[in-house]
N, C-alpha and C positions, 0 to 999 in steps of 0.2 A: 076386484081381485079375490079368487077363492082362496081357501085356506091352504092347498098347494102352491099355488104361487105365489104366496107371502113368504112360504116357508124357503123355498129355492130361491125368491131374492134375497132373503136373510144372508141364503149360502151364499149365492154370488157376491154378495158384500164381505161376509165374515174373510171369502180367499183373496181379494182384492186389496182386502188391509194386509191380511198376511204376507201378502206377497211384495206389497211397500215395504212390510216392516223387513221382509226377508233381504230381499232389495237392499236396503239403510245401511243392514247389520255387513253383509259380504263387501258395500262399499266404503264402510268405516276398516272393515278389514284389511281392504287394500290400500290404506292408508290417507284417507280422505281425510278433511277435516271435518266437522259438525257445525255447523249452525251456532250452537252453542261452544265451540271449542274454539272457532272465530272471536266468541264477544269475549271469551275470559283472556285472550289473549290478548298482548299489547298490540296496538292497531297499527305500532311500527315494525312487526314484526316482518321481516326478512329472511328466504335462504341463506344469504351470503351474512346478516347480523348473527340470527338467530337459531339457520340452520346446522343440519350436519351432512349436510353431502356436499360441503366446499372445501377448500384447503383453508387451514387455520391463516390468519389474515396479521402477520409480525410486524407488518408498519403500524399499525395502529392498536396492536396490546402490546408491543414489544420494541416502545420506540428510544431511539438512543441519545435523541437529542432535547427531548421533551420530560415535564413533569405530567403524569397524568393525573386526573383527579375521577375518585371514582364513589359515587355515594351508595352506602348501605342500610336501609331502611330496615328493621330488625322490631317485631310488633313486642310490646312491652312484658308482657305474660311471659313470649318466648326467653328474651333477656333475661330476663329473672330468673330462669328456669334452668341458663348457662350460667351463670352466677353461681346457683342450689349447686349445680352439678362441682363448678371445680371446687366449690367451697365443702361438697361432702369427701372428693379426691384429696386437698390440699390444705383444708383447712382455710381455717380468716383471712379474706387478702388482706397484705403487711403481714403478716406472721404464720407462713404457711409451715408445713413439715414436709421433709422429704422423702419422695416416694416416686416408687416408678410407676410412671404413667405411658398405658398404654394407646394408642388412638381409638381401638375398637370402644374404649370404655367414657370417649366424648361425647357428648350429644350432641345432632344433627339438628337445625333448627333454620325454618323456610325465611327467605328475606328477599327484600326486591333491591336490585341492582341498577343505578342509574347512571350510564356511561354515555359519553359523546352525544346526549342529546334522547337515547334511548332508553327504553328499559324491557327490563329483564325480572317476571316473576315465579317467587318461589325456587329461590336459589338455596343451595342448599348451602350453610356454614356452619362451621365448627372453629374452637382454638382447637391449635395444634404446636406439636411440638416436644420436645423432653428436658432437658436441663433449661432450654430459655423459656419455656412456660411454666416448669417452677420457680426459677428466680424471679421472670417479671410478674407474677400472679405473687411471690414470697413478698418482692418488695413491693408491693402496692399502686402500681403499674393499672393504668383501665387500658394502654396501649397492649395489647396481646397478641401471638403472632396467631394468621389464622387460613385455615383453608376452606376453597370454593369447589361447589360440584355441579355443574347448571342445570342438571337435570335429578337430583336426588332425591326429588318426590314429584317424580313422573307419575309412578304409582298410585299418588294420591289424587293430583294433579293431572289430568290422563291429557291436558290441553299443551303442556310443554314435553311428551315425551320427545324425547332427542334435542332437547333446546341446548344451543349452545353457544357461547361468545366470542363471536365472531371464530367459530373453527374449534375455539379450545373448550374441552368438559370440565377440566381440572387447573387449579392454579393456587399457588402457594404465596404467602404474603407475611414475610417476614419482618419483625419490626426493630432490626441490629441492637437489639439492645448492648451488646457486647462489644458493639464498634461504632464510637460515635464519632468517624468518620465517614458511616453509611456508605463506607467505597468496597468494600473485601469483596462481597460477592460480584457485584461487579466487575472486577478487576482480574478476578479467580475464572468467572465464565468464560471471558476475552481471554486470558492467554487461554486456558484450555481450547476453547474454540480455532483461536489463530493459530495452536499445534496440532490442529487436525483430530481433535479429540472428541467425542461424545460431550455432550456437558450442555444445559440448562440453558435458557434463555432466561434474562434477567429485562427488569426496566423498573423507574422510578414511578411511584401513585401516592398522593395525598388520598387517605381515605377521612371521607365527612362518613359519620356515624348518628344513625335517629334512633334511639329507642325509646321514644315516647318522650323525650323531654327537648324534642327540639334538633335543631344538628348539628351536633360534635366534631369540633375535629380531630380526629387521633394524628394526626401528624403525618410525618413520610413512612413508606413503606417498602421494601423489595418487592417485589412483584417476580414470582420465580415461575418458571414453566413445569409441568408434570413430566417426568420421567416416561412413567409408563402409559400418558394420555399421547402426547406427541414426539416428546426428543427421540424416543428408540425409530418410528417410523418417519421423521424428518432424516434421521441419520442411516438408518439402516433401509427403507422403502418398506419393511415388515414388521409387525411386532406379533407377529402369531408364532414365535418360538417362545420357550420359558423365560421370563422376567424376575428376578429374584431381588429382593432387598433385603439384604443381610439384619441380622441384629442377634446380640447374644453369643454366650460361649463358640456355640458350635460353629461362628462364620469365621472364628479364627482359622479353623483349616487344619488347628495342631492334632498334634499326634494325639491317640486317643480320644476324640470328637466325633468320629464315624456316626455312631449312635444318635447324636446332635442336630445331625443334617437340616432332616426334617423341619428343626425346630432354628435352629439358627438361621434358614436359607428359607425366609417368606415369603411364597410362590405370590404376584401378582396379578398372577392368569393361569389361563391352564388348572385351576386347584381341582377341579373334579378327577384330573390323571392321577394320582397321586405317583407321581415318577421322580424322583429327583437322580435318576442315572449317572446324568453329565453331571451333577454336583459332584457324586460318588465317586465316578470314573478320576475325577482328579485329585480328589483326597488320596487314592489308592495309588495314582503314579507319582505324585508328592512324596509318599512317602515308601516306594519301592525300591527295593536293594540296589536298581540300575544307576540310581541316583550315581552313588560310589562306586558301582564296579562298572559300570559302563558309559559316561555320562553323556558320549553322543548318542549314542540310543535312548537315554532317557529326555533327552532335549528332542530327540524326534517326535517320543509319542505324547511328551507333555504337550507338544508346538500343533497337536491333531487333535484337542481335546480346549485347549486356553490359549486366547492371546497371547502372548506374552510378549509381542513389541508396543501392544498397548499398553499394559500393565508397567514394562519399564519406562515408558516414555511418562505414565500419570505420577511414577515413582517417584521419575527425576523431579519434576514439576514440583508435583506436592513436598519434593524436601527443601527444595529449594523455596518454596514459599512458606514452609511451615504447616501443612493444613495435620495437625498433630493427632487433632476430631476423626479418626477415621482409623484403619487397617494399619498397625505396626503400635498402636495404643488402644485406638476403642475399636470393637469390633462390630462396625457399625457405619452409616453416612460414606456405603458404594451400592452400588445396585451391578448384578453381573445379567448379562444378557446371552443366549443362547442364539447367535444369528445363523438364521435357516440356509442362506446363502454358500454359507462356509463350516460349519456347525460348529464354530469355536464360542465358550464360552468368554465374553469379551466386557471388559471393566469399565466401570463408567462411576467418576466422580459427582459426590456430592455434599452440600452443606459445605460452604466456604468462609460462615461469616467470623471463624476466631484465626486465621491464618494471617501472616506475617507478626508474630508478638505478640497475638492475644493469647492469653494463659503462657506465660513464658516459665511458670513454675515445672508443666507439664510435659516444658521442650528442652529444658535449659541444658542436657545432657546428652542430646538428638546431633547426630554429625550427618554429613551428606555422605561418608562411607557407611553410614546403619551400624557400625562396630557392634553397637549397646542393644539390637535388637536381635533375640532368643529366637531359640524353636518355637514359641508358642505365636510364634509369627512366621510360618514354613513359608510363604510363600515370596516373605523379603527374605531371610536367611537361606534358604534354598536357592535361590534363585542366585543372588550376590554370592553366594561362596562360590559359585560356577564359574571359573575364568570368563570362558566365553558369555554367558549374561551378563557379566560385571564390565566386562569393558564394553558390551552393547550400552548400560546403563550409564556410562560417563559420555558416551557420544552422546545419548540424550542428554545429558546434563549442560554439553559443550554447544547442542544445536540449542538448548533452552536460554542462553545466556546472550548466545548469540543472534537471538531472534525475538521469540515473544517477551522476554524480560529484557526487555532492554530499558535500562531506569531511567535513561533522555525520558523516551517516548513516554515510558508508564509516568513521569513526574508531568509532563503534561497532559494527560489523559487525566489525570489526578486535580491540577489546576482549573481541566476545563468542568469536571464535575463539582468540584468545590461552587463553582461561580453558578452553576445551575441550581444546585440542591441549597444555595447557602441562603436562600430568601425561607426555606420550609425548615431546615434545619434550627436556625436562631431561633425560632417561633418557640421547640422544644425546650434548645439549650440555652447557648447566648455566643456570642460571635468569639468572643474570644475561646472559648473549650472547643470549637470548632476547627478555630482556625490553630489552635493545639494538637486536637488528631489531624489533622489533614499533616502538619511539618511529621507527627510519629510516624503518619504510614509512608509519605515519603523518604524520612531518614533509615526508614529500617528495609526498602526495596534498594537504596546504596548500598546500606550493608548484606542484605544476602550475596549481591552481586559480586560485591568485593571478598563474599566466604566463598563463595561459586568459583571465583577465581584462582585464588587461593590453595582451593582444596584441588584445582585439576592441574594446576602444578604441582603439589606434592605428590597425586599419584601418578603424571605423563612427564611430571619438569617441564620449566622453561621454555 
């Protein structure tokens, strides 16, 4: 071979690899897997476990009759590292300070997931949470409420982008610290659900916990579904309208909050728009003169802008159970949704776990006519001084008593979960503190019913 034709097979070689390599990169492009993104993966890995082009799978993360058990392998360095973190937040667990904690300000930390026989790596976790991640973190608690993200270091990770559990990216795992009857949420999603309402999916998980020293058990846990991962497009078919989760002054809605908006009304999506119009449009018909000088017109164009037979119907509910944690005291624990469909902004309950009796400091002055709540709550006060709202809202009250609260049923719905969870529960506490909430939260679903009742004969009679 002369020195030209060495030179020109060189070429022919040199465009033959390129053209592999070009080849490789357009077919990684289109979504192939690698070779190497095959080994790093679990060898169980599955569309329908671990993909995301299925329907999230509620028999088997979201089941009603079952405990599930779910293990969290969490590498020791990383532990240590969420430890530094809420201990530079919080101070010494056992003697923490109070402070407001933000989520953006948790650390996110990679952990393998081992459910049903599978696994799942490089999951992303964090504690989460506000008032029950300082108290349980205050009082000395290693039990912490916490959340999942299944794909949150894709980016690092490039082998599980889009991994997901069985359907769900996101999921909440709350550890009741404030109800050791382990039933509220529970109990809270079901009726909301059975009234046609927006609202969470819940279910029971023993999580085993490894961080290097073996595996722990943390005990029972709620296991709560993401809002703005599946409930809005389980409930609504779309979740490509504005998602918002309130928190802060300005989700109160009161007069002079305008300026707030922004800041009170936490875009979940959509943040690049920076549009909060439909927030705005309703502060502005909330608080327009038509209210008092014309109040079917103002009920026309509030009813083109806000639910509002949803809003009275989670009213009724939520007063009748107590859920106190939320809108008419904290301004905080709803998320409002903008459904493309109808383009009503539309209310969706959240955070159940201190309702019927938990913090009864907080309620003890709370009536199912709202008497005792202000302007700085336009959206009960306004709405209730309306005749026509106001006797919309005792119908709900009258269809709630007479249907999903019904305290037969909820007291065996209450018995039968007692008899499930009480093998995981004793573990933490001891059968008798158990079998103590379980009689509070059934004597106190008698008495709302019998205030329920009460209260709709003083304002319809007899």
């Amino acid at each position: 071979m002369n020195r030209r034709e060495y030179i020109a097979s060189i070429v022919v070689t040199m465009a033959g690899i390129m053209a592999l390599l070009i080849a490789g990169v357009l077919f990684q492009e289109k979504g192939a897997t690698t070779a190497a993104e095959q080994h790093l993966r679990p060898k169980e890995w599955t569309d329908e476990t671990h993909g995301n082009g299925v329907e999230p799978n509620y028999e088997i993360v979201f089941p009603q009759d079952k405990v599930n058990q779910m293990k969290i392998t969490i590498a020791p360095n990383d532990w240590e590292a969420m430890q530094a973190d809420l201990t530079e937040l919080l101070g010494t667990r056992g003697t923490g300070r109070q402070v407001n904690v933000k989520p953006e300000n948790l650390i996110w930390v990679p952990a393998t997931i081992e459910f049903n026989g599978l696994i799942w790596n490089h999951v992303g976790i964090r504690y989460k949470g506000a008032s029950t991640l300082i108290d349980s973190w205050g009082g000395g608690m290693r039990k912490i409420p916490l959340r999942f993200n299944s794909d949150k270091f894709e980016d690092k990770y490039p082998e599980i982008t889009n991994q997901r559990f069985y359907g769900f990216k996101k999921l909440t795992m709350a550890n009741s610290m404030f109800d050791s009857s382990y039933m509220r949420d529970i109990i809270a999603a079901d009726l909301l659900a059975e009234a046609g309402l927006p609202v969470a999916r819940t279910a029971y998980y023993e999580i085993i916990m490894d961080y290097g020293e073996g595996p722990v058990d943390f005990g029972l846990y709620v296991v709560i579904e993401s809002i703005e991962d599946t409930v809005i497009e389980r409930y609504f078919g779309d979740k490509s309208g504005n998602i918002y989760k309130p928190e802060g002054g300005g989700a109160s809605l009161a007069e002079g909050t305008f300026g707030w908006i922004q800041h009170g009304f936490v875009k979940k999506n959509n943040e690049i728009e920076a549009d909060w119009s439909d927030i705005e449009t309703l502060y502005n018909l909330l608080h327009s003169e038509g209210r008092i000088s014309d109040p079917e017109a103002w009920r026309e164009s509030l009813e083109s802008i806000f639910n509002v037979d949803v809003f009275l119907e989670w009213l009724a509910i939520s007063t009748i159970i107590q859920h106190w944690d939320s809108y008419g005291v904290m301004p905080n624990n709803f998320y409002l949704y903008n459904d493309p469909d109808t383009g009503l902004l539309t209310w969706i309950s959240w955070d159940h776990d201190v309702i019927l009796g938990i913090g009864d400091e907080m309620i003890s002055d709370a009536s199912l006519g709202k008497k005792e709540i202000g302007q700085d709550w336009p959206l009960i006060r306004y709405l209730l001084d309306d005749p026509t709202y106001y006797d919309r809202y005792l119908d709900y009250i009258n269809e709630t008593i007479n249907g999903p609260f019904d305290p037969g049923k909820l007291e065996v719905k209450c018995r039968a979960l007692a008899e499930l969870i009480n093998p995981y529960v004793v573990e933490e506490s001891s059968e008798a503190a158990f079998n103590w909430a379980v009689k509070q939260l059934i004597d106190r679903i008698h008495s709302r019913y019998e205030v329920a009742i009460d209260f709709l004969t003083d304002e319809r009679g007899g």
